[in-house]
Backbone as CSV, one residue per row, in Angstrom:
resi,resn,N_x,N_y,N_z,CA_x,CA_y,CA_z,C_x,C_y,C_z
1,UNK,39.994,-224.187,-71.237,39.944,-225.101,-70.115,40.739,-226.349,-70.489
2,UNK,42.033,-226.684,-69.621,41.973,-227.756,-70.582,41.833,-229.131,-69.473
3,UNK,42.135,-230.240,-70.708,41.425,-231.824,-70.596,41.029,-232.103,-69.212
4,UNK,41.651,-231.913,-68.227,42.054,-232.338,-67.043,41.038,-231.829,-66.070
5,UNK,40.165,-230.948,-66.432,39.251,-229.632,-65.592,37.627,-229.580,-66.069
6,UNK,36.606,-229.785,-65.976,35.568,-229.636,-65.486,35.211,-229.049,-65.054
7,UNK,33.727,-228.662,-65.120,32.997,-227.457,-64.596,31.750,-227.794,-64.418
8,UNK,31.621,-227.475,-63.070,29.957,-227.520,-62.846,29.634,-226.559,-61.782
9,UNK,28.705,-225.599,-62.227,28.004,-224.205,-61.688,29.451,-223.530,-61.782
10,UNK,30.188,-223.629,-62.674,31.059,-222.364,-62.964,32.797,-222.452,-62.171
11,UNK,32.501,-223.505,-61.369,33.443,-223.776,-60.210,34.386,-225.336,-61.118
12,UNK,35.367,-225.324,-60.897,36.395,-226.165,-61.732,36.461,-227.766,-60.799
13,UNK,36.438,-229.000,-61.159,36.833,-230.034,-60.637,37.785,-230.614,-60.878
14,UNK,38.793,-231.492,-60.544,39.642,-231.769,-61.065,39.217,-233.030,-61.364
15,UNK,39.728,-233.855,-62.572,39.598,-235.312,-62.808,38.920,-236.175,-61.870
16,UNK,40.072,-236.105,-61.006,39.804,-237.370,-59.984,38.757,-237.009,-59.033
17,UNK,37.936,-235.855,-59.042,36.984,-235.772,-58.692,35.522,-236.030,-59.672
18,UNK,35.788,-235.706,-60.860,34.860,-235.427,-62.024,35.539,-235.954,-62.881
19,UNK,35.241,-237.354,-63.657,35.891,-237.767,-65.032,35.180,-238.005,-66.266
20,UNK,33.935,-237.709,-65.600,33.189,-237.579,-66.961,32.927,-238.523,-67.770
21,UNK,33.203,-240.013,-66.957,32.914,-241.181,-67.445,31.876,-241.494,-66.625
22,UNK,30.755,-242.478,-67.678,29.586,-242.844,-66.753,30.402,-244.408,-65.800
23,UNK,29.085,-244.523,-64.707,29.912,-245.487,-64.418,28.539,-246.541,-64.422
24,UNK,27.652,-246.112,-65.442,26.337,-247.211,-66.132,27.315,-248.006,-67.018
25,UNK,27.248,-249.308,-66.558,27.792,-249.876,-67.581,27.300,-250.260,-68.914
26,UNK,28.049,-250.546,-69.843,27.294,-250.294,-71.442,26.500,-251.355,-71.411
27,UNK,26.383,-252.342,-71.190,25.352,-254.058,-71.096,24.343,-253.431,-70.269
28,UNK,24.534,-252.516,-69.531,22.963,-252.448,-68.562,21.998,-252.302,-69.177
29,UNK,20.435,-252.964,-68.822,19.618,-253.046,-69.627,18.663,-251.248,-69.603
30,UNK,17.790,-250.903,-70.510,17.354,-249.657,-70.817,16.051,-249.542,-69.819
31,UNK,16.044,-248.986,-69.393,14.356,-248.420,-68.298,13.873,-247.950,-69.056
32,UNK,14.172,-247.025,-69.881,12.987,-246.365,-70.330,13.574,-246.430,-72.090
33,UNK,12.443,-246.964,-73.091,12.783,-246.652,-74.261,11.841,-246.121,-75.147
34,UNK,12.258,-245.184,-75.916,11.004,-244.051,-76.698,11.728,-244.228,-78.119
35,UNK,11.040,-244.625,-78.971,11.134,-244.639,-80.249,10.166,-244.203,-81.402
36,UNK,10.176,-242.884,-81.947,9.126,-242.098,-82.949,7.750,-241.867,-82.290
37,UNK,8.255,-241.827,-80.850,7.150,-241.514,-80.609,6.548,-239.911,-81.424
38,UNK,5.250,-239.939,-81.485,4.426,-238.732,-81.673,2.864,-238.475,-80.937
39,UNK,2.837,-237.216,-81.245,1.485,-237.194,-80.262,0.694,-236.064,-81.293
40,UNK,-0.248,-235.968,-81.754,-1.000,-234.967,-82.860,-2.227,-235.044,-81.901
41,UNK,-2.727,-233.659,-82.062,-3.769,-233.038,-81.713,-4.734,-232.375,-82.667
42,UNK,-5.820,-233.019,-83.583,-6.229,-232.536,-84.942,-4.814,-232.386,-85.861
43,UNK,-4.183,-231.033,-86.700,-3.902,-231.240,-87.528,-2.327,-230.692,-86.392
44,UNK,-2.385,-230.015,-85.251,-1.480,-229.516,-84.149,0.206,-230.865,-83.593
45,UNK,0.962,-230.889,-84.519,2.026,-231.832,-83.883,2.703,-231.473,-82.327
46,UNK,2.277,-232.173,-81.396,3.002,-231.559,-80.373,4.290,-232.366,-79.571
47,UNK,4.205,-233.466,-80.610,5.894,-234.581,-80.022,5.757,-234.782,-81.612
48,UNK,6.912,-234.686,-82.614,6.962,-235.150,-83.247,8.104,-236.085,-83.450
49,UNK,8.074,-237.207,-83.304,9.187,-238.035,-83.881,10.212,-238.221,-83.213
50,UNK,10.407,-238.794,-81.651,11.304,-238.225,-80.448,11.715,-239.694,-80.161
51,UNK,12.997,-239.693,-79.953,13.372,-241.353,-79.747,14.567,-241.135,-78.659
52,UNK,14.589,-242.178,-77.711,15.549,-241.834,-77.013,15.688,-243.288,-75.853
53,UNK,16.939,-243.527,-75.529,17.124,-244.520,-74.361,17.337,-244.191,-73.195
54,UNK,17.267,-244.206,-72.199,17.714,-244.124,-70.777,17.870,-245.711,-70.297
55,UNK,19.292,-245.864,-69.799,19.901,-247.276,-69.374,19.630,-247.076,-67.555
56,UNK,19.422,-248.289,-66.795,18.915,-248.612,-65.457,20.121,-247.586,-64.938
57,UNK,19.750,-246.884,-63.896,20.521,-246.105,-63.343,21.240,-244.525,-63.765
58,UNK,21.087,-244.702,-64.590,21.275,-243.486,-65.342,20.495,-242.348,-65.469
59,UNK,20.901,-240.879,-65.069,20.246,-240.051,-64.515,20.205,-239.101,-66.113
60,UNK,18.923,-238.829,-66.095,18.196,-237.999,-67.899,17.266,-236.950,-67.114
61,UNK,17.976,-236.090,-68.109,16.703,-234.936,-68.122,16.232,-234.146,-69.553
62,UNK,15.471,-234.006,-69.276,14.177,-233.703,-70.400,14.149,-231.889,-70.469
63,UNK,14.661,-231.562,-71.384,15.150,-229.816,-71.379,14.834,-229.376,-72.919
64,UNK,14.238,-228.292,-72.679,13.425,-227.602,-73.440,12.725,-226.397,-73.346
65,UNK,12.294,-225.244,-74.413,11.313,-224.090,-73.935,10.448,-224.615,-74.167
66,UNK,9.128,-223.430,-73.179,7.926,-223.922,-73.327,7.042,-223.734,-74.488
67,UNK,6.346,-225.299,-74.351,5.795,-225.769,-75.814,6.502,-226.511,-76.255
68,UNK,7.918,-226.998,-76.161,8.373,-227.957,-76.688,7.895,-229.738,-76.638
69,UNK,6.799,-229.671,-76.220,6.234,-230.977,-75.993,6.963,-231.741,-74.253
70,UNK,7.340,-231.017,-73.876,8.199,-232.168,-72.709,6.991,-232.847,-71.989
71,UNK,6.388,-232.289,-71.480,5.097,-232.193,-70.494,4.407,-233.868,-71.364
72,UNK,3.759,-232.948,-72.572,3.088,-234.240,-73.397,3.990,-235.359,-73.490
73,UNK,5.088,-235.262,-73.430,6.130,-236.840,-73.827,5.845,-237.454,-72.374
74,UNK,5.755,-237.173,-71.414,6.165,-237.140,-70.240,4.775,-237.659,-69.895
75,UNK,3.445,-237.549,-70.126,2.287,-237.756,-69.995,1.936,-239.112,-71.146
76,UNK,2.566,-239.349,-72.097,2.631,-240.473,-73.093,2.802,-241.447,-71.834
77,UNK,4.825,-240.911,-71.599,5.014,-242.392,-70.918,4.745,-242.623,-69.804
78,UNK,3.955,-242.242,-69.626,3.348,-242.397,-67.987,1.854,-242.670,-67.844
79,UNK,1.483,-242.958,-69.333,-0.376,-243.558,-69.839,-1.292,-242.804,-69.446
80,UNK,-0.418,-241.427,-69.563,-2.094,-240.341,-68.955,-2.891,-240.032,-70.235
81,UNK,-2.015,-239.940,-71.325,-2.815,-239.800,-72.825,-1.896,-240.488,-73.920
82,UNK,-2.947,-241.003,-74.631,-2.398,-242.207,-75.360,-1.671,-241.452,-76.734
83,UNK,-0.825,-242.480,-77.264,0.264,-242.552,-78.047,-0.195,-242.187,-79.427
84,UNK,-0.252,-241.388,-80.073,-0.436,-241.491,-81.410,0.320,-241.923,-82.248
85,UNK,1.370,-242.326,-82.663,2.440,-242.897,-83.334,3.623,-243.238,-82.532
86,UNK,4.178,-244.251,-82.768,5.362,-245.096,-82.517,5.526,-245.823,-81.158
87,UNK,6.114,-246.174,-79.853,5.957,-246.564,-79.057,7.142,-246.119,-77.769
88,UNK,6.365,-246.578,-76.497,7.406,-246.123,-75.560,7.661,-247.366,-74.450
89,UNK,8.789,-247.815,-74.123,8.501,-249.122,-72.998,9.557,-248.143,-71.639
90,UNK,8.464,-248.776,-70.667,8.992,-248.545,-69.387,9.219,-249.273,-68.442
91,UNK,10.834,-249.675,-68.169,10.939,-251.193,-66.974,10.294,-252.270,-68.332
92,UNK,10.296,-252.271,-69.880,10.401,-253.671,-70.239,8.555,-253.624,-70.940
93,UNK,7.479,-252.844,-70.522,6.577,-252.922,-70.161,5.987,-251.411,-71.183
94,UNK,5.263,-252.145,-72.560,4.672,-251.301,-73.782,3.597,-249.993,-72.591
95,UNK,3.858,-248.885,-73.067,2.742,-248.071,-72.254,1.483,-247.793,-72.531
96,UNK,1.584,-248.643,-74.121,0.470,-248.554,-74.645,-0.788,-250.121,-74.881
97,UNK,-0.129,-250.730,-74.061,-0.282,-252.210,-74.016,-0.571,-252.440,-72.778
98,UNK,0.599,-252.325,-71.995,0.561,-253.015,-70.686,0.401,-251.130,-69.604
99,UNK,-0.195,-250.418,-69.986,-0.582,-249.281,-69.105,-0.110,-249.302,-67.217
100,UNK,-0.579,-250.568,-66.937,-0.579,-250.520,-65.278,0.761,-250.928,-64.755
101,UNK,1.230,-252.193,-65.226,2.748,-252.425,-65.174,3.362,-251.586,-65.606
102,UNK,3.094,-250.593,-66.431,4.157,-249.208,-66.692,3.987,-248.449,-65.155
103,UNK,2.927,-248.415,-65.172,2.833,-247.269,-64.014,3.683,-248.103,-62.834
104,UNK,3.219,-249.229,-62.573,3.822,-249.772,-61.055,5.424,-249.793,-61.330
105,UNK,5.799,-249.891,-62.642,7.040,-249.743,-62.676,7.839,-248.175,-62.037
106,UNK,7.054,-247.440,-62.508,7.358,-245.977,-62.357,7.092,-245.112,-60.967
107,UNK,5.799,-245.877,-60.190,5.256,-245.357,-59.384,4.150,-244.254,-60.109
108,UNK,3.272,-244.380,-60.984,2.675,-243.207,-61.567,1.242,-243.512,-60.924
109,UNK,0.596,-242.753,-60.189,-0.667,-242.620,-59.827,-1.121,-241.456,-60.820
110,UNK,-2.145,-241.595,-61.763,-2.589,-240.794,-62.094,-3.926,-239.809,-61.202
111,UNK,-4.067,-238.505,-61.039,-4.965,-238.063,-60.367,-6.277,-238.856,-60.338
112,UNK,-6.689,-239.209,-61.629,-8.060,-239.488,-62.148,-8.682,-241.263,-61.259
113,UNK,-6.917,-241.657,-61.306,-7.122,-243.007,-60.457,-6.915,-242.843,-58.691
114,UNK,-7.336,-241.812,-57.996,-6.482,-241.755,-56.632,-8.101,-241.678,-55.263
115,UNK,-9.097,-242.480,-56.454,-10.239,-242.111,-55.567,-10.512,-243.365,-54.251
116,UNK,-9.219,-243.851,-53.549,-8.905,-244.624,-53.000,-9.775,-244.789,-52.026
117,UNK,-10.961,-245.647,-51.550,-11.649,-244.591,-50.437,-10.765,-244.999,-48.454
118,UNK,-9.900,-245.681,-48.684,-8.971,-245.816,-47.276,-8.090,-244.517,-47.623
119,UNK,-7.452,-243.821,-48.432,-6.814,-242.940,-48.671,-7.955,-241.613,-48.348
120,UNK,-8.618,-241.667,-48.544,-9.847,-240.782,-48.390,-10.394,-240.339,-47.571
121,UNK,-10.477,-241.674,-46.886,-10.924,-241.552,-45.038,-9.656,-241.111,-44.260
122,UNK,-8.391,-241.284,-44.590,-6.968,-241.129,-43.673,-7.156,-239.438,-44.147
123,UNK,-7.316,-238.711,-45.357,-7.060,-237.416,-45.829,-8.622,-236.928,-45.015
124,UNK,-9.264,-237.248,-44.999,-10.261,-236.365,-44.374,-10.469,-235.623,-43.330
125,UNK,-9.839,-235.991,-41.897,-9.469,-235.472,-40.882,-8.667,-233.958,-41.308
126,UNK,-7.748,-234.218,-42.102,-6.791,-233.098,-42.245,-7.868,-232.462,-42.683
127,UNK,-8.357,-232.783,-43.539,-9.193,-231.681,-44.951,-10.401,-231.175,-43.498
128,UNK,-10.859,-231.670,-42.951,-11.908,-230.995,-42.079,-11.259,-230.190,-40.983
129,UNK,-9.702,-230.024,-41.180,-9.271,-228.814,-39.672,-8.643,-229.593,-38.855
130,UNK,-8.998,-230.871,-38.710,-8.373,-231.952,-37.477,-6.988,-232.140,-38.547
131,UNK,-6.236,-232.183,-37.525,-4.939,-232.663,-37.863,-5.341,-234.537,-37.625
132,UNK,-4.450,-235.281,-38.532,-4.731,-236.530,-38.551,-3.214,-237.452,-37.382
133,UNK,-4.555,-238.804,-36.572,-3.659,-239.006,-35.591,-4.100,-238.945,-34.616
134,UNK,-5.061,-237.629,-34.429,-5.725,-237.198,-32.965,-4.384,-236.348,-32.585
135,UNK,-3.617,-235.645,-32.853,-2.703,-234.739,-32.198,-3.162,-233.374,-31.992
136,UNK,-2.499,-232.894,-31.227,-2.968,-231.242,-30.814,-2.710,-230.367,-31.660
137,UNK,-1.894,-230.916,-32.899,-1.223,-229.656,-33.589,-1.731,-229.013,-33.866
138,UNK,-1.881,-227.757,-34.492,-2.254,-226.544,-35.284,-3.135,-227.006,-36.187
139,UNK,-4.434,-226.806,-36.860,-4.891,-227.378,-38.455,-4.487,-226.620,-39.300
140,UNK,-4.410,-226.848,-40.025,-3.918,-226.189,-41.591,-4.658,-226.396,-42.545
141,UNK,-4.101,-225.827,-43.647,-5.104,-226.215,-44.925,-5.172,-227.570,-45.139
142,UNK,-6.173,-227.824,-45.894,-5.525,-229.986,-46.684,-4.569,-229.279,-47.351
143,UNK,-3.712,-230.501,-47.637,-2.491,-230.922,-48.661,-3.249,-230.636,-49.867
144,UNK,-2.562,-229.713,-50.886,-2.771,-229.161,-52.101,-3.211,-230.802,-52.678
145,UNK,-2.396,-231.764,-52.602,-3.016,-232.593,-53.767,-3.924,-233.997,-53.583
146,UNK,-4.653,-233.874,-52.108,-6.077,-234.256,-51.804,-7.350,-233.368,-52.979
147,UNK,-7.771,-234.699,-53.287,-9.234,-234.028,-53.466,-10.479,-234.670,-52.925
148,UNK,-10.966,-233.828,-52.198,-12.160,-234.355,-51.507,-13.727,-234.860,-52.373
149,UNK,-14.252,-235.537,-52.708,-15.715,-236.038,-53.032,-16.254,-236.349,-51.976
150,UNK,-17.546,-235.055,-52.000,-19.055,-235.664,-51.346,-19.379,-236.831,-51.748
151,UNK,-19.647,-237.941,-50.550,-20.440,-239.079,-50.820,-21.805,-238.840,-51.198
């Protein structure tokens, strides 16, 4: 292939379509920073030693087979289970420190926190067959990721 040509899904771009330069500039500050992080489970390592930057705007993905820890790294920085070694900041903001400003940075609702009860009362209509609104539509199931509690 040469210099001039690119490939993405197998199909060729030319330069001036695809140059393969970011256009994050190098001064932009980092959103997300992970340094040694680890995560142990008894004597079980399941992140060992994982460091990495992502700069504002800049698009990362997290690739791996399963078991490679992605899931658990991914649950670190997002304060669903805490850090066993080294640290992670998100938007500026320790995840192991400042937990809630990580999340509002991220948008992370954890399930365990979503027992909203105005969110509760708006999901209930659906969850009982009524479509919510008062409309005629069809009922359906609830939305997979309502969960209902008896008062």
């Amino acid at each position: 292939m040469s210099p001039e040509v690119s490939k993405i899904n197998d199909a060729p771009l030319p330069v001036s379509e695809f140059n393969g330069k970011s256009e994050i500039p190098a001064d932009a500050q980092n959103a997300i920073e992970v340094s040694h992080i680890v995560k142990r489970y008894g004597d079980f390592t399941a992140v060992d030693d994982v460091s990495f930057e992502v700069k504002e705007g800049e698009i990362f993905g997290l690739l791996g087979p399963n078991g490679a820890g992605k899931s658990t790294l991914i649950r670190m920085m997002t304060t669903l289970i805490p850090i066993t070694a080294g640290s992670a900041h998100v938007a500026g903001h320790d995840v192991s420190k400042e937990p809630n400003e990580a999340r509002r940075a991220i948008g992370v609702i954890p399930q365990a926190m979503t027992s909203d009860i105005a969110a509760l009362r708006r999901a209930r209509p659906a969850a009982r067959g009524r479509p919510c609104g008062g409309s005629a539509a069809p009922a359906g199931p609830p939305p997979r990721n309502v969960h209902l509690i008896r008062p």
